[in-house]
C-alpha positions as CSV (number, residue, x, y, z in Angstrom):
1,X,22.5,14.7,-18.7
2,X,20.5,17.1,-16.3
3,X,17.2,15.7,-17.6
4,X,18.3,11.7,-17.0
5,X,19.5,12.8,-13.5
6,X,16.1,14.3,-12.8
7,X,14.3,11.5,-14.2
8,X,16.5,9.1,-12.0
9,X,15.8,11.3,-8.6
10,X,12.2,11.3,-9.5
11,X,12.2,7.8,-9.6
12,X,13.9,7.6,-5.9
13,X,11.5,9.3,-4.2
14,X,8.3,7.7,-6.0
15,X,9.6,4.2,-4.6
16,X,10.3,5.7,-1.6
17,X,7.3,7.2,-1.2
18,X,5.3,3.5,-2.3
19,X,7.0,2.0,0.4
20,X,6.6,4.2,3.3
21,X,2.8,4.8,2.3
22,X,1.5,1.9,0.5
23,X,3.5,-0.9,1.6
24,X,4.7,-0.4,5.0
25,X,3.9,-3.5,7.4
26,X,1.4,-2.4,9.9
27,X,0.0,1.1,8.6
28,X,0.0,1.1,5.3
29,X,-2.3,0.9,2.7
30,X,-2.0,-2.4,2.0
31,X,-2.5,-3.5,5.5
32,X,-5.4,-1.5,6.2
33,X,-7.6,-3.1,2.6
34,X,-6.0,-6.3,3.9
35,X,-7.5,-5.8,7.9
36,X,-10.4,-4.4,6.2
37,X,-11.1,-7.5,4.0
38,X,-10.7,-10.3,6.7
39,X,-12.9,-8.0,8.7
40,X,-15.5,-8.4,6.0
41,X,-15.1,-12.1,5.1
42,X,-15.4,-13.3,8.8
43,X,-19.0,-10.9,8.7
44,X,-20.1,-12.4,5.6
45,X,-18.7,-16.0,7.0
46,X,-20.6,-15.5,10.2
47,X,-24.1,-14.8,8.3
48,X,-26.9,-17.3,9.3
49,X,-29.1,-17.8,6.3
């Protein structure tokens, strides 16, 4: 029973954890490879061959 309680606590904080770090609106992970990727595809869209 201890062990499955553990387990079940672990699990908590690792979602909590993905959504304060990796998938929070504005400073997250995902919104920095996001900014960083329309940065780069308005650069490579503004090339002049």
């Amino acid at each position: 029973m201890r062990n499955i309680l553990i387990t079940v606590m672990m699990l908590i904080v690792v979602a909590f954890l993905f959504n304060s770090i990796i998938a929070q609106d504005n400073t997250g992970t995902r919104a920095r490879i996001e900014s960083h990727g329309d940065t780069a595809n308005t650069t490579l869209g503004n090339l002049q061959p």
